[in-house]
C-alpha positions in Angstrom: 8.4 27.5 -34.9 7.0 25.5 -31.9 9.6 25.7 -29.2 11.6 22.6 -29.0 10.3 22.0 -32.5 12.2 20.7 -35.3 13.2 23.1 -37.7 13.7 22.1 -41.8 16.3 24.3 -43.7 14.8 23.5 -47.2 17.1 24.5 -49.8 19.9 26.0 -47.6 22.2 26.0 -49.8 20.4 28.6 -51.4 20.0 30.6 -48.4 22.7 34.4 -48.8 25.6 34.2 -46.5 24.6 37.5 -44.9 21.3 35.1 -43.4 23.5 32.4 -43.4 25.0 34.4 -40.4 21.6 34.6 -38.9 21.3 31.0 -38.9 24.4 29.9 -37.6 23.8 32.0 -35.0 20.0 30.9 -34.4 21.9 26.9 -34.6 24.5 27.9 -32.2 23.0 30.0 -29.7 19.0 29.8 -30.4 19.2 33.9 -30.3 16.9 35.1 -33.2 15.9 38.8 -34.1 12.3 38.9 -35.0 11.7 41.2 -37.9 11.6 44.5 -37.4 12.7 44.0 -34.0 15.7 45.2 -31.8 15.8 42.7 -28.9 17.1 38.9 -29.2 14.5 36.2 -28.4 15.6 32.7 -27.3 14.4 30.1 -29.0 15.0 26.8 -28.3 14.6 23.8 -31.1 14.8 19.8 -30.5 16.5 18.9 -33.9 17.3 20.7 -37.2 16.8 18.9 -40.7 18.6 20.2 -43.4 18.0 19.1 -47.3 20.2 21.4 -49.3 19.2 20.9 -53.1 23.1 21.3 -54.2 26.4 20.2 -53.4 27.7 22.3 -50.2 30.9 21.2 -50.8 31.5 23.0 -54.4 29.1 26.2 -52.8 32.1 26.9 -50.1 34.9 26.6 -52.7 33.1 28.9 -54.5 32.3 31.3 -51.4 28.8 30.3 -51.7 28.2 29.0 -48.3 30.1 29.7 -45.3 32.1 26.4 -43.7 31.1 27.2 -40.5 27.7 26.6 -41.2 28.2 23.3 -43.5 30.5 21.8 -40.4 27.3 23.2 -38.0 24.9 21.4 -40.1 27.3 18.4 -41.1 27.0 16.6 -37.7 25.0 13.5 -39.8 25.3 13.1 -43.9 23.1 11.1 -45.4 22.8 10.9 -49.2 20.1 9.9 -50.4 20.0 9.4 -54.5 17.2 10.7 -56.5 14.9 8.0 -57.6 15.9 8.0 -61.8 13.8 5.3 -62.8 10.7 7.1 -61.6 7.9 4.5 -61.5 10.3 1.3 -61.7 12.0 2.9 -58.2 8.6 3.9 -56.7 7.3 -0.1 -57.3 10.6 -1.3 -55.8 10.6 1.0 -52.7 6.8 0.3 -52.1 7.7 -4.0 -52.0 10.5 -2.9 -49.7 7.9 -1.0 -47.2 5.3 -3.8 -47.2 7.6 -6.4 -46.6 9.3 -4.4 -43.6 6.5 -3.2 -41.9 3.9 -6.0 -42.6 4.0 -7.6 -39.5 3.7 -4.2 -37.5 0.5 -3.3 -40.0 -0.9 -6.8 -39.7 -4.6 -6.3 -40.1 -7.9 -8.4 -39.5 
């Protein structure tokens, strides 16, 4: 990771809670153990993304994911449904694109 980077947490939910450790540390502090190191690098980051792929919510009720973490990560929530319709959505959210950023694309 580039220093002052952002960092994406794909799938956290899925992440063990001993590594969930490891990143709530990493988010709090920007300490991280290289592996198969001993000493603590810095590391600094500009912004952290993450897209958990299941509801964090049930994960901590079933002590699945640590709260810590989820309030860590939970600064912003933004939900975002999946697109059901497939191509109908994909032909909507295109028209919505081209009419919002025609002017800034303008061409010729």
């Amino acid at each position: 990771m580039h220093h002052g980077g952002t960092l994406l947490l794909d799938e956290i939910g899925e992440m063990p809670l001993g590594l969930q450790v490891k990143a709530l540390r990493f988010l709090q502090d920007g300490q991280v153990e290289r592996v198969g190191g001993r000493e603590t690098d810095s590391w600094g980051y500009g912004a952290f993304w993450p897209r958990p792929t299941m509801d964090l919510k049930a994960a901590i009720e079933q002590g699945r994911f640590r709260t810590d973490l989820y309030y860590r990560l939970g600064v912003i929530e933004i939900s975002v449904p999946r697109c059901g319709n497939g191509a109908e959505d994909a032909v909507m959210l295109a028209q919505a694109f081209i009419l919002r950023y025609r002017e800034t694309l303008k061409r010729g």
